[in-house]
C-alpha positions in Angstrom: -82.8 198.9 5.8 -80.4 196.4 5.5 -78.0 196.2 2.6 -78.1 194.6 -0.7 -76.4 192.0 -1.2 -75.2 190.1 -4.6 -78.4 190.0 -6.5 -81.4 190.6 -4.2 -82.1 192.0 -0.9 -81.6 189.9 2.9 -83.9 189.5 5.8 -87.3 189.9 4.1 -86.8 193.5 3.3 -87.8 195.3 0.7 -87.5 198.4 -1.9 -89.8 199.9 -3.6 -90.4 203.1 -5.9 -93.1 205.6 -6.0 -94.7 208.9 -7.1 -92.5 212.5 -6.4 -89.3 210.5 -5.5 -90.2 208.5 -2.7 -88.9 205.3 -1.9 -90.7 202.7 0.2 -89.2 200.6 2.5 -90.2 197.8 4.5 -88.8 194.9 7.1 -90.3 192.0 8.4 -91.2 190.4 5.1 -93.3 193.3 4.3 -95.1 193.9 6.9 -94.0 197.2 7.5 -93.5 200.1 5.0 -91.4 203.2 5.7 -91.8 206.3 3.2 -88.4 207.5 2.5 -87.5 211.0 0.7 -84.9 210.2 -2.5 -83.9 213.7 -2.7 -85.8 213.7 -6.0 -89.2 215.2 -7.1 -89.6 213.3 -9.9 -91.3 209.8 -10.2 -89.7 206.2 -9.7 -90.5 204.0 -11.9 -88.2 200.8 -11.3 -86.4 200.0 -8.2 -83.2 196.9 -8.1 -80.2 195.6 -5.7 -77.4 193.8 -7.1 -73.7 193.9 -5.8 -74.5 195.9 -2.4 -76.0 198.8 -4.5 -79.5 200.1 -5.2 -80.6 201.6 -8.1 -83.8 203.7 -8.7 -84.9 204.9 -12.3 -87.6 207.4 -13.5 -88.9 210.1 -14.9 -86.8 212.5 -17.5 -83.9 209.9 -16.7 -84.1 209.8 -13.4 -80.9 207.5 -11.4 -80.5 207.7 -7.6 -78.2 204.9 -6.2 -78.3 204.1 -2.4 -75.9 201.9 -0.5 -79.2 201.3 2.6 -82.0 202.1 0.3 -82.6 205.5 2.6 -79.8 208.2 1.4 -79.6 208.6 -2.3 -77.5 210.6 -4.8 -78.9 211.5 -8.0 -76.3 209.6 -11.1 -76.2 211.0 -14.8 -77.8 208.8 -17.1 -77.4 210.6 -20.1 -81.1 210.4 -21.4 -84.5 212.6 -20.9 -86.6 209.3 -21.8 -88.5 207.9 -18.2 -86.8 205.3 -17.5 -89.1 202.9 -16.3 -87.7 199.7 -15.4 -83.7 198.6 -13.6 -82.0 195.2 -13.2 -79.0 193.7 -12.7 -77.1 191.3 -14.1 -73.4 190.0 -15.2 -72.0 192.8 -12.9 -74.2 195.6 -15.0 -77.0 197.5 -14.3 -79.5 197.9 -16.8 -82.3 200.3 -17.7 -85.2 200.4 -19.9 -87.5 203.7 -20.9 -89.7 205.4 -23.6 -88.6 205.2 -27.2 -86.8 201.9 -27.1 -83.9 203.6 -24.6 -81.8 201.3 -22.9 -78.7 202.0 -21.3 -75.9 200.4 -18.7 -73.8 200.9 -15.8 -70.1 201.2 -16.6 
């Protein structure tokens, strides 16, 4: 997988998010998806790149960042709510979940 760069991924590769903490990746503009094993059991709900970093939110709070979308470490978000949707922006990462929760990167 190739890294993410300022604000999206490079190449026609792709990220995506899934059930028991797998990640999906893929190359050639989608035409090929690799399951990947977050190091998580819980599920992803959101998936985003932005300044050669990847974030992955979910369940009970769930972060994992990745620096090649295939090894993740598990980040403390501070929150139980699912978290169930990530972007980026302005130099901050953002997340969304249940009960109005939203918090940001530092």
């Amino acid at each position: 997988m190739a890294g993410c760069g300022g604000g999206g991924g490079s190449g026609g590769d792709g990220l995506g998010g899934g059930g028991a903490g797998t990640t999906w990746t893929a190359r050639d503009s989608g035409t090929y998806w690799t399951a990947q094993n977050s190091g998580t059991g819980e599920h992803l709900k959101g998936v985003t790149c932005g300044n050669g970093t990847f974030v992955a939110v979910g369940k009970e709070g769930t972060i994992l960042t990745s620096s090649d979308g295939v090894n993740w470490t598990a980040q403390k978000s501070g929150t139980s709510a699912w978290l169930k949707g990530v972007t980026y922006g302005n130099g901050l990462f953002v997340a969304v979940g249940g009960g109005g929760t939203i918090i940001t990167s530092p």
